[in-house]
C-alpha positions in Angstrom: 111.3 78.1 83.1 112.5 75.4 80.9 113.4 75.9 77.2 110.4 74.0 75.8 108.1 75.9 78.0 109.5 79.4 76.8 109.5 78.2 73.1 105.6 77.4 73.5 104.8 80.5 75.2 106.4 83.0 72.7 104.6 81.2 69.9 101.5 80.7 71.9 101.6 84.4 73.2 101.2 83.3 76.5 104.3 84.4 78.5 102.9 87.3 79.9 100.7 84.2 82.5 101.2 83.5 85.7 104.4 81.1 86.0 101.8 77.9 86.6 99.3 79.4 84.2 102.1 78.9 81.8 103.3 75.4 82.9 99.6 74.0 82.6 99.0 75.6 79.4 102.8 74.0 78.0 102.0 70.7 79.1 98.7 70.5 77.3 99.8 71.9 73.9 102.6 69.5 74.1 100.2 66.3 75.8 98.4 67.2 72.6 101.3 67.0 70.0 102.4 64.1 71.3 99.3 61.9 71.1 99.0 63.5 67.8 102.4 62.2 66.8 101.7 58.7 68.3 98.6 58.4 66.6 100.7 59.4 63.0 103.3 56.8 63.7 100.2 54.1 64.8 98.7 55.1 61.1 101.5 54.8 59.4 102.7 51.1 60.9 99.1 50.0 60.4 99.5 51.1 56.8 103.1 49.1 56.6 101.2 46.2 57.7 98.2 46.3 55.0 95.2 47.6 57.4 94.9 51.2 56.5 91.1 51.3 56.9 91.9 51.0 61.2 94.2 54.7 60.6 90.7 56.7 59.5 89.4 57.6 63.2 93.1 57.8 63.9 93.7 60.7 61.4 90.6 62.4 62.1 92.0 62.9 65.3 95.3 63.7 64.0 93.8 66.4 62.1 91.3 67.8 64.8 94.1 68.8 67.3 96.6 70.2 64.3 93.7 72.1 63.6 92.7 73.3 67.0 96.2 74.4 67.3 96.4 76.4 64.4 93.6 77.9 65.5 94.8 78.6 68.8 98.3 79.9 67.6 95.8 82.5 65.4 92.7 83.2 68.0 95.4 83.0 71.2 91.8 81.7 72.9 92.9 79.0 75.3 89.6 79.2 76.0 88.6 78.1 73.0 91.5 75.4 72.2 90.8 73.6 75.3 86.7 73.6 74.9 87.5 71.7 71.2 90.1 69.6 72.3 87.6 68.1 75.0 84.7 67.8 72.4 87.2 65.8 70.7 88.8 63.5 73.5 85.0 62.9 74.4 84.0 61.6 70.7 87.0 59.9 70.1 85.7 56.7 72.3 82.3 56.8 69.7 84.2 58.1 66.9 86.8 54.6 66.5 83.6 51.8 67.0 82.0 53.6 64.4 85.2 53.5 62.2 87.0 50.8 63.7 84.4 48.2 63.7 84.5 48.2 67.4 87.3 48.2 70.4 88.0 44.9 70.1 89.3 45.2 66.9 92.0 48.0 67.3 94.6 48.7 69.8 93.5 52.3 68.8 91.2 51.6 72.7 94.9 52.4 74.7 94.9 55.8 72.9 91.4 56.6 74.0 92.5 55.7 77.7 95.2 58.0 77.2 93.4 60.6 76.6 90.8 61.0 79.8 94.1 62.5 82.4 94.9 64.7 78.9 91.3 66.1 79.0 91.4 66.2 82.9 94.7 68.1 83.2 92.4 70.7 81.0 90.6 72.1 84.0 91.8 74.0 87.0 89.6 72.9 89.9 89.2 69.7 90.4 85.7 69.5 90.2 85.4 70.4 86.0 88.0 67.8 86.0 85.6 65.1 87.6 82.3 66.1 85.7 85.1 65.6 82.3 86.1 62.2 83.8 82.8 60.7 84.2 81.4 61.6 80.6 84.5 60.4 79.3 84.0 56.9 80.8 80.2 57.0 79.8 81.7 57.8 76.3 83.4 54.9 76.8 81.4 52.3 78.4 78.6 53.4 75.7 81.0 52.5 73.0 82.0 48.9 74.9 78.1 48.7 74.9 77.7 48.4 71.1 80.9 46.2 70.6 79.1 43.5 72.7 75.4 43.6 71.1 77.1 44.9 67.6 78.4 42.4 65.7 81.2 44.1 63.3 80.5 44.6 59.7 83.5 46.4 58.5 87.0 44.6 58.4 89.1 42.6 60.4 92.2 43.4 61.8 94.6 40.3 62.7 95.0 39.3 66.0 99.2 39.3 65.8 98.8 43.0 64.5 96.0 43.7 67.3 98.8 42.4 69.7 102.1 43.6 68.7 99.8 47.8 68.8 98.6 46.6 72.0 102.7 46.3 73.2 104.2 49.0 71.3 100.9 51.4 72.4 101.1 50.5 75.5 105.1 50.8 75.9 104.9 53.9 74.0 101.9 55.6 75.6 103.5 55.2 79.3 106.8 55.9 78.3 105.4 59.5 77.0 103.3 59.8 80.4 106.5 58.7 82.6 109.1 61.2 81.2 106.4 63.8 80.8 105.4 63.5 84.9 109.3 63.1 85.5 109.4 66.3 83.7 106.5 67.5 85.5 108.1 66.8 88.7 111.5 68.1 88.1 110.5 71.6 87.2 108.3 71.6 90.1 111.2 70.6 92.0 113.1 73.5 90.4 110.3 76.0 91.1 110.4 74.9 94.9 114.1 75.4 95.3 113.8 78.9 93.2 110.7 79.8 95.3 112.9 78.9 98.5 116.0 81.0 97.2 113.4 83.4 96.6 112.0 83.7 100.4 115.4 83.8 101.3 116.2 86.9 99.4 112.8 88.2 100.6 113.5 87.5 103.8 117.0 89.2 103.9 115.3 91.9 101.5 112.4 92.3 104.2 115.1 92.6 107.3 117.1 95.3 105.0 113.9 97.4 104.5 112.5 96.8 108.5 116.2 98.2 109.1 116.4 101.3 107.1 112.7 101.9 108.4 113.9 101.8 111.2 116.6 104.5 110.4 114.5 106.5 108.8 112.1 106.8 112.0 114.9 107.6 114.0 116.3 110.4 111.7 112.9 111.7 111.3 112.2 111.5 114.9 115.5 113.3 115.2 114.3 116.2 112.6 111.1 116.7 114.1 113.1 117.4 117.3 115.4 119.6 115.3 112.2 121.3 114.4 111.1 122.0 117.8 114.0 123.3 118.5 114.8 125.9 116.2 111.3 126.9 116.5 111.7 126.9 120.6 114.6 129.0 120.0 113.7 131.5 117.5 110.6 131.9 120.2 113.1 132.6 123.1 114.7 135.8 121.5 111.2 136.9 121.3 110.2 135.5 125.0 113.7 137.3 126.5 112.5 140.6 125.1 108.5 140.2 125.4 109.2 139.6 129.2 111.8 142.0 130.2 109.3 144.6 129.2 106.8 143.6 132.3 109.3 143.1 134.5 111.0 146.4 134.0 107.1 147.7 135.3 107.2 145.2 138.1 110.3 146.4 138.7 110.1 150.0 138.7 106.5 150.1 140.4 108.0 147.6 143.3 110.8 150.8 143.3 108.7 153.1 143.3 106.2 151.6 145.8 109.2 151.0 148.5 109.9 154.6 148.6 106.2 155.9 148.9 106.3 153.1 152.1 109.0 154.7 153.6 107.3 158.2 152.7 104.4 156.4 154.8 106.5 155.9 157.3 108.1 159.6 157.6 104.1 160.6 157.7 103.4 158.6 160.5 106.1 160.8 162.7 104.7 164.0 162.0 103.2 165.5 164.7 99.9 166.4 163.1 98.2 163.5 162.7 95.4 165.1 160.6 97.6 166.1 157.6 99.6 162.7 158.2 96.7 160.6 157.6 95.7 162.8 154.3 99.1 162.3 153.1 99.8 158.4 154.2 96.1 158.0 152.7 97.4 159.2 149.3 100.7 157.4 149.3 98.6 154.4 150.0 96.5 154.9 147.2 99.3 155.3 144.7 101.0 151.9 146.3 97.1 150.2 145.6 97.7 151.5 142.2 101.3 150.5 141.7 100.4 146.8 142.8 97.9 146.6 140.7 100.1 147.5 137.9 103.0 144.8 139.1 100.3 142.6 139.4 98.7 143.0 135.7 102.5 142.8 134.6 103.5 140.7 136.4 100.5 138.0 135.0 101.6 139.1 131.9 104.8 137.3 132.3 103.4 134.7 133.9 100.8 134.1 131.1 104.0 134.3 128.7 106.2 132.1 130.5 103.2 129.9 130.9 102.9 129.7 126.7 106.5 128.8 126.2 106.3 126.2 128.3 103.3 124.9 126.5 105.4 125.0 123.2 108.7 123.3 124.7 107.7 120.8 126.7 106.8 117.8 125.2 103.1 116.0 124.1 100.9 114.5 126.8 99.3 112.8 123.9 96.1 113.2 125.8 93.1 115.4 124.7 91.6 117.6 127.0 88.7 120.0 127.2 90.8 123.4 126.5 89.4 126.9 126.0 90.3 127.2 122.5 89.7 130.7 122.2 92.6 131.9 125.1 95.0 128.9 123.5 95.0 130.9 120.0 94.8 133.8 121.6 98.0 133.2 123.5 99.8 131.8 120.9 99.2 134.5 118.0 100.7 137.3 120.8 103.3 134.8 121.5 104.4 134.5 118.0 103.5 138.4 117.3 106.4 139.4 119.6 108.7 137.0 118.9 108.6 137.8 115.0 108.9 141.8 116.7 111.8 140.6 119.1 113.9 138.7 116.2 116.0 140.3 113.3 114.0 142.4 110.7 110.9 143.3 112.8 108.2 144.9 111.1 104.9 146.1 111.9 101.9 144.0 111.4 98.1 144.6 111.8 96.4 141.7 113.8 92.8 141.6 113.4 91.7 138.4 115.7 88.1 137.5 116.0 86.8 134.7 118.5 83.5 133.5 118.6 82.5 133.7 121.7 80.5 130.7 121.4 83.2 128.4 121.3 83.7 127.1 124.4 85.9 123.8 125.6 87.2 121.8 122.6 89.1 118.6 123.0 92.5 119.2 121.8 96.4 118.2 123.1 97.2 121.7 124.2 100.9 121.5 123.6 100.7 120.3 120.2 97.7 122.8 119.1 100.3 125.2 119.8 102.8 124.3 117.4 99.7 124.4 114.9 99.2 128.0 115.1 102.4 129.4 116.4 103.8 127.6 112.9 101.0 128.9 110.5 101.6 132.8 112.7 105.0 132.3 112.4 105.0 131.2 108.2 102.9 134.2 107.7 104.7 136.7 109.6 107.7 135.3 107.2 105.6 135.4 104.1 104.9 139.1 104.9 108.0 140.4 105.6 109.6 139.1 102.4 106.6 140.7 100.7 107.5 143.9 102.8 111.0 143.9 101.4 109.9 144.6 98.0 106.5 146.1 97.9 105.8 149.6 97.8 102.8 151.0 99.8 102.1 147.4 101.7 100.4 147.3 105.0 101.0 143.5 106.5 97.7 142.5 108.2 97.3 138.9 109.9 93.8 137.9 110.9 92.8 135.4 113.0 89.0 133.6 113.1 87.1 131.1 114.9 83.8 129.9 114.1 81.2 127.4 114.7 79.0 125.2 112.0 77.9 121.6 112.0 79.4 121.0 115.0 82.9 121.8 113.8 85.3 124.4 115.6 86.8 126.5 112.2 90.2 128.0 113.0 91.0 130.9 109.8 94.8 132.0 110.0 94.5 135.0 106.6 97.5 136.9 105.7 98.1 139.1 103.2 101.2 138.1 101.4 102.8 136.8 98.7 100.4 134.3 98.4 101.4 130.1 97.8 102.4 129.5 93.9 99.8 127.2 92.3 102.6 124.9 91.1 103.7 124.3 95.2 100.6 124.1 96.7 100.2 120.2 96.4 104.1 120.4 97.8 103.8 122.5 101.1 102.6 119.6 103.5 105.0 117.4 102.5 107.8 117.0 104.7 111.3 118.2 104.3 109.5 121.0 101.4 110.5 124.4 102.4 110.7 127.7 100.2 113.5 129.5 102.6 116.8 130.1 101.7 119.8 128.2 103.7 119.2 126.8 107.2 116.2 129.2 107.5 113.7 126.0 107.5 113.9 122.8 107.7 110.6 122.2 105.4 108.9 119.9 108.5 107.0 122.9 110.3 103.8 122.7 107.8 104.3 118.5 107.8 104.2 118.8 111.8 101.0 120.9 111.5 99.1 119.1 108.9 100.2 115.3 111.2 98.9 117.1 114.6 95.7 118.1 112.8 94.8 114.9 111.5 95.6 113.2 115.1 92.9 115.3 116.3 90.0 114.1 113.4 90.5 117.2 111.6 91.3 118.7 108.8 93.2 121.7 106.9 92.2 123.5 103.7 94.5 126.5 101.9 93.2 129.0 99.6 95.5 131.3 98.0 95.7 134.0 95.2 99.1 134.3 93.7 100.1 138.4 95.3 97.5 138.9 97.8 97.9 136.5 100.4 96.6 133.0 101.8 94.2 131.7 104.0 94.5 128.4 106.5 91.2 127.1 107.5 90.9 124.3 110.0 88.4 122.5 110.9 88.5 120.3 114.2 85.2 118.0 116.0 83.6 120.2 118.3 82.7 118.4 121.7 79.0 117.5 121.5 
């Protein structure tokens, strides 16, 4: 902004505006300055030459505007400047044929004209500036009205003095208006190439920032895959040992079954074949017994297997119709035993309790799986560091569904620790974690809290400070 324009705001108190607020309101206070200053140098040449009495509507004007802006340099209205500057521009017109004797006998008239674009430029829609523009000009033509059928009374100003006004006014007046558009134009010139440089920077600014967004998604995308695999292998310790235990039953009943076969066998060449169909009868019976126990086992490990796979693999993205109930069920044994399987096992009391009424609920299977192996999994964490320094404690970990107002509630309790009150606006946010070293990467809560919300739901936490917290979610229920 140029000098001038910074001068007059400070003074004005107005260069907190909008940069074309402030380049309207400059040209004004100076548009009105200067035809104050024309109309002192017209009074005082008309005085030189002997005709005083013309300068009287002259200095009223004079002293109306240094008036107005005094008492806009005090109010810091522009409100309230502009609305008396226009009362004055509009009586001005009136004001000189009732002073003047009429138009015809001052030059005073090319001052008047000057005014109506100095009242227009007032407005900032174009329609206030027409409405000023036409009363102006009935101002006007109402004063030409009673110089033609009102003869003058007052004084008479000579017709070479009339003349030589008329030049200088009129050299004068446009001068001021040409170097005052010229300076209009130029700064708007400046402001376009500054406002171009501008969207240039911008531009380059917005490719920057479009470029480290990019980045960013590609780290975090990176993290969150970190994520799933430290938690996929913190779950395979647990899923070696969990179904090694099974198949050593499958294994040893398949063992054992073979040799009661071959016993079977041995029966069938006995000669009596009364005590060799008791016998092979009873082997066979034991064999029933033993396949049903590789069989249970054996689904064991299948349903375990089945549940890692679940939480490796990656999202469908597509909501199903799941049994809700067998999912959490699944998953809270499948954390259970990794958290036994891993360093610094402990013993933990899980109290789960499914409503039965909660049938098939819309959810992505793999990723509602993250959600409560990672809340199992924090509160197996939270325990155990209670454990290490409690006296007396008994970890407990209970696990509730529910159904009201057609939502599905999902309650993952512990009895820990308990969240601090001064982190528990922090715990959702990404990369926030509470564990020591490379125990967590502060994105398992984040992960749960983005899944949840994909599927229209949402998660509240409760927790006293020493005895424990409590997870409730709440997910649509399918109608």
């Amino acid at each position: 902004m140029s000098d001038y324009k910074k001068v007059l705001a400070n003074v004005f108190s107005y260069s907190t505006c909008e940069e074309e607020e402030q380049q309207q309101r400059s040209i004004l206070i100076l548009l009105v300055g200067l035809t104050a200053f024309a109309g002192l140098i017209h009074s005082i040449i008309y005085t030189m030459f002997g005709v005083s009495e013309a300068i009287v509507a002259i200095i009223i004007y004079i002293g109306f505007s240094l008036f107005n802006l005094t008492l806009y340099y005090f109010s810091k209205s522009y409100i309230l400047f502009r609305n008396i500057q226009l009362v004055a521009i509009l009586l001005f017109p009136t004001l000189t044929h009732v002073l003047n004797g009429g138009f015809e006998q001052s030059s005073v008239v090319v001052l008047a004209a000057m005014l109506s674009p100095l009242g227009a430029l007032m407005f900032h829609t174009p329609k206030a500036a027409r409405v000023f523009f036409y009363f102006f000009i009935l101002t006007i033509l109402l004063s030409t009205l009673l110089d033609i059928f009102t003869p003058s009374t007052q004084f008479s100003i000579p017709k070479e003095i009339r003349m030589v006004f008329y030049f200088f006014n009129i050299v004068a007046i446009t001068s001021i208006s040409f170097f005052l558009l010229l300076k209009f134009v130029m700064d708007n010139e400046k402001f376009k190439q500054l406002l171009k440089a501008k969207n240039v920077e911008l531009l380059e600014e917005k490719q920057r920032v479009e470029e480290t967004l990019t980045e960013l998604k590609r780290t975090q995308s990176q993290l969150i895959q970190h994520e799933k695999l430290a938690s996929l292998g913190q779950l395979t310790a647990g899923i070696a040992h969990e179904i090694k235990n099974p198949l050593n039953f499958v294994n040893n009943f398949s063992e054992l079954s073979i040799e009661m076969i071959d016993e079977v066998f041995e029966e069938l060449e006995k000669p009596d074949p009364k005590e060799a169909l008791e016998n092979i009868t009873l082997l066979l019976q034991d064999v029933k017994t033993n396949l049903q126990k590789v069989y249970k086992h054996g689904t064991r490990a299948d349903r375990i297997v089945k549940s890692m796979l679940m939480h490796s693999r990656g999202s469908t993205g597509q909501k199903v119709p799941t049994a809700l109930n067998s999912l959490i069920s699944e998953n809270v044994t499948l954390s259970f035993h990794s958290m036994r399987a891993n360093k610094n096992p402990y013993n933990v009391s899980l109290d789960i309790n499914l409503d039965e009424n909660i049938g098939l609920v819309l959810v992505i299977a793999e990723d509602f799986s993250r959600v409560i192996i990672n809340l199992c999994n924090n509160a197996f964490d939270a325990m155990r560091e209670k454990l290490s320094h409690t006296q007396g404690y008994s970890p407990k970990l209970s696990i509730t569904t529910s159904m009201a107002n057609n939502q599905v509630n999902i309650q993952v309790a512990d009895n820990g620790p308990g969240i601090p009150d001064d982190i528990k606006d922090k715990i959702l946010q990404p990369f926030f974690t509470t564990k020591k070293g490379t125990e967590g990467t502060g994105l398992g809560l984040s992960i749960t809290h983005d899944i949840i919300k994909v599927h229209d739901g949402e998660i509240e936490i409760e927790s006293i400070e020493g005895e424990g917290a409590t997870f409730t979610i709440s997910i649509p229920a399918i109608n």
